[in-house]
Structures are given as structure tokens and as C-alpha cells.
C-alpha positions in Angstrom: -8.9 -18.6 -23.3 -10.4 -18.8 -20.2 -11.9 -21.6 -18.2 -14.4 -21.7 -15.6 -16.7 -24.2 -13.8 -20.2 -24.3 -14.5 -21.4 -23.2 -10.8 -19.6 -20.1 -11.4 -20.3 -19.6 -15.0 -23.8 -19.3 -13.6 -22.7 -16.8 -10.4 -21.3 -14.6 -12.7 -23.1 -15.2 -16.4 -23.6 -11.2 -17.1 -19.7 -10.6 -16.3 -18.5 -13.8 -18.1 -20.4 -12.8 -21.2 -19.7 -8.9 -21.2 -16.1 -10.7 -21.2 -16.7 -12.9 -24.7 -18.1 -10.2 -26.3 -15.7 -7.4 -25.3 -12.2 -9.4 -25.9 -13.3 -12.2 -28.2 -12.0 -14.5 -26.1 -13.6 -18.0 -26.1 -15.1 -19.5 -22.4 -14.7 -23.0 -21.7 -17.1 -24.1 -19.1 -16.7 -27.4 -17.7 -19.7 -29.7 -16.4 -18.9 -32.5 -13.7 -21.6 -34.1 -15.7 -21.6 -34.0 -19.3 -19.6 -32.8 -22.2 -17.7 -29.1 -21.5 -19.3 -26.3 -23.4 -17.6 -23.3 -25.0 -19.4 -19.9 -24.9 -18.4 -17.7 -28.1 -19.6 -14.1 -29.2 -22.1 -14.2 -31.5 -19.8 -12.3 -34.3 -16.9 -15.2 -33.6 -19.2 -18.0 -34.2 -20.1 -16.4 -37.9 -16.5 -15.3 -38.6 -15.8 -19.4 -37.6 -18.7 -20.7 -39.7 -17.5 -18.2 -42.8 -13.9 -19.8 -42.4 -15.0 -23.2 -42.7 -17.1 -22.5 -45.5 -14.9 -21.1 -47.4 -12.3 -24.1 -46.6 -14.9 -26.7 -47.0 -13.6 -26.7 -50.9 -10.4 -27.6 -51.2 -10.3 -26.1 -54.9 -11.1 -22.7 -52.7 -9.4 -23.3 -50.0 -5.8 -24.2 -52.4 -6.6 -20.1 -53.7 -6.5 -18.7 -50.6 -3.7 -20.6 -49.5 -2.2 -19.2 -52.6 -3.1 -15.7 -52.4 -2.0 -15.7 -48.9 1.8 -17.1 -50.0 1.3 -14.4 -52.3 0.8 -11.7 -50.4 3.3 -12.8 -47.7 6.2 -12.8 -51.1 5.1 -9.0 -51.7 4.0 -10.2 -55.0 0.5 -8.5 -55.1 -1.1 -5.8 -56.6 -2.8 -2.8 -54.5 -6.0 -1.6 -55.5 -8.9 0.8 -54.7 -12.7 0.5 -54.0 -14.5 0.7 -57.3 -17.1 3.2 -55.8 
């Protein structure tokens, strides 16, 4: 995570957003004047919207917790692509 003041966020937009995109870090920009913004890459932002779709049901959301306990116990089965 990195932070940076507006003023420079605008100095040095091309090299703070080569930065997002390349390390997937987040950018927090704060304003002197209105609510701080945070600059994600494009691909982030889906992979966050995804998540909390696929949390937004907590029937869902219990089966992936699930699976994930699962997985983490060793108790799951390894399978290929169907092709």
C-alpha cells in the first residue's frame, strides 16, 4: 500500500499508475479537501467486485468457506480439465 498526496499523484500520474498495474498494489491519495480516493488496476477492481459477489450470499459464501476448510484438512479430491 502506498500513499501519496494528491499534488504529487498529479506530478507523477503515468509513474504512480504504471505502479498499480505492475504490482497490484492499491494507491491511496489523500485530498486536503474532500474524501481520500484509492486508485486500483482495473483487473483488482473485478477480482474485488467477483469476491463480493460471490460472498453477497451467505448460503454461497458458507460453501466456500467450507471447501476452503476442506482443502486446508487435505480432504479433497484432485481432478483434471474435462477437455
Amino acid at each position: 500500500m502506498e500513499i501519496t498526496t494528491y499534488t504529487n499523484f498529479r506530478q507523477n500520474l503515468k509513474m504512480f499508475l504504471d505502479d498499480v498495474f505492475k504490482n497490484h498494489n492499491p494507491l491511496f491519495v489523500t485530498r486536503t479537501k474532500g474524501e481520500d480516493i484509492v486508485v486500483l488496476a482495473k483487473s483488482d477492481y473485478e477480482a474485488l467486485q467477483e469476491t463480493l459477489h460471490l460472498l453477497g450470499s451467505s448460503k454461497n459464501a458458507e460453501r466456500l468457506m467450507s471447501g476452503i476448510e476442506k482443502y486446508n484438512k487435505g480432504e479433497f479430491t484432485e481432478k483434471g480439465l474435462i477437455e
